[in-house]
C-alpha positions, 0 to 999 in steps of 0.5 A: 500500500502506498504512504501517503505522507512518505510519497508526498514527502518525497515529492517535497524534497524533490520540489515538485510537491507544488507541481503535484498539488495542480495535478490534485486540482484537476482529479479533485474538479473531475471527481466532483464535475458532478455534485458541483454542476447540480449545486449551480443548478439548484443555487443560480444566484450564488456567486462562486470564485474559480474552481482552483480559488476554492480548492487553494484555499479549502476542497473543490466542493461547492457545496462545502465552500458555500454551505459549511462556509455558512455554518463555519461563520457562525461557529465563529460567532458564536465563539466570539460572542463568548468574549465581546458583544458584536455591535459596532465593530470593526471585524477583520477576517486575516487570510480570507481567501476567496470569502469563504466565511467572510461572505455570510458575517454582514447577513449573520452579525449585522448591529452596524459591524464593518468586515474587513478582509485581507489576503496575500492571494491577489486572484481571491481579492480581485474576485472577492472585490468583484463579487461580493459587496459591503465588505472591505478587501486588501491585497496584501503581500507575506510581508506582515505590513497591513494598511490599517491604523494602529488598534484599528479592530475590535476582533480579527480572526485567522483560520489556519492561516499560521499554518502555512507560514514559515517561523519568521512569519510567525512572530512577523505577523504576530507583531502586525496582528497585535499593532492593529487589533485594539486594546480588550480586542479579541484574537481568534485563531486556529493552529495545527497542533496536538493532534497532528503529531499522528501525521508527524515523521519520527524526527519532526515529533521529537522536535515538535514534543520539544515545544519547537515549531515544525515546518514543511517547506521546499514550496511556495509559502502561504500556500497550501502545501507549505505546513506548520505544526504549533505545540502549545509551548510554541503558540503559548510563547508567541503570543506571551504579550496577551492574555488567552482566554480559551485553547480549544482541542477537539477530538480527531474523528475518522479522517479528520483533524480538527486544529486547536482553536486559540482565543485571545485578549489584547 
């Protein structure tokens, strides 16, 4: 039986990992030619971004980017209404890719919040300006430098967005993060850590165990393929000038693993 965890290992050291993934797209747009062409029959007025937009920045399901991205907006209301009422707020969505979550906030939240989006993916900002209004869109570059005001938001949130940076980029944009999100405003991020040491290779987990941060690299960073394990020392240490205020982890459950969701305070 074929490891798949060594052959795309090896296919990373090789560097035609990348090269591999777009292979991936086009058997992932093929195998779900069919359930994708039947939600466009029955959701004509739902706007969809090109196919690799959404596989880059989730699974070429259309029902999945929209209606789960739908459910994922307010499972993160939902976390964030534990720590600060949502009205009036300035809402940052960090990493937004093609508006997978950002698209449903202005019918959930409302009470006069502004959305805000930004992402280093100009394709996904072109469309998400384009397409869906009322919500602000940035083009930014890996370089942590947002064109926004200090303690400019009242919540800012990132869903595995650390996930695919290198460690300078960790503590880059954990510096900008924090210039920009108000005093009281509250961080939601989610992190790939303890239940991704199954996926770990025998000398990643020593490192990993060690409370150092695991990268696979030898691709384009930011992008999907690019991966960053946090253990908790880590995340705990990067993020010593604030206070945390929840660290969630969930159980795996077949194929899936769920990454830690950390919530902080400024």
């Amino acid at each position: 039986m074929l490891d798949k965890s060594k052959f795309s290992g090896k296919l990373r050291q090789l560097g035609l990992l990348y090269h591999a993934d777009w292979v991936r797209f086009y058997v992932e747009k093929f195998k779900n030619r069919k359930a994708n062409h039947e939600f466009k029959k029955k959701n004509p007025n739902v706007k969809l971004p090109p196919d690799y937009l959404i596989y880059e920045s989730f699974q070429l399901d259309y029902e999945k980017y929209y209606a789960e991205g739908k459910e994922t907006a307010q499972w993160l209301i939902n976390h964030l209404l534990k720590h600060t009422n949502l009205k009036d707020k300035k809402i940052l969505d960090w990493g937004c890719g093609p508006g997978r979550i950002i698209r449903h906030l202005p019918s959930i939240v409302g009470n006069n919040c502004k959305f805000y989006g930004t992402d280093y993916n100009k394709d996904s900002i072109a469309w998400c300006t384009k397409s869906l209004k009322g919500i602000n869109f940035n083009n930014n570059t890996l370089k942590a430098d947002l064109p926004y005001p200090d303690d400019f938001f009242d919540a800012i949130y990132g869903i595995s967005i650390f996930t695919h940076l290198s460690e300078k980029m960790h503590f880059d944009w954990n510096k900008e993060l924090l210039r920009v999100l108000a005093p009281g405003g509250i961080l939601f991020l989610t992190m790939q850590g303890d239940n991704y040491k199954a996926k770990l290779g025998e000398d990643e987990l020593k490192k990993f165990e060690s409370g150092m941060l695991v990268i696979r690299g030898n691709v384009k960073e930011g992008h999907r393929t690019y991966s960053a394990f946090q253990p908790k020392a880590f995340t705990i240490k990067l993020f010593e000038a604030i206070e945390v205020l929840e660290h969630i982890e969930r159980p795996i459950k077949g194929n899936w693993y769920p990454q830690d969701i950390w919530i902080f305070r400024k």
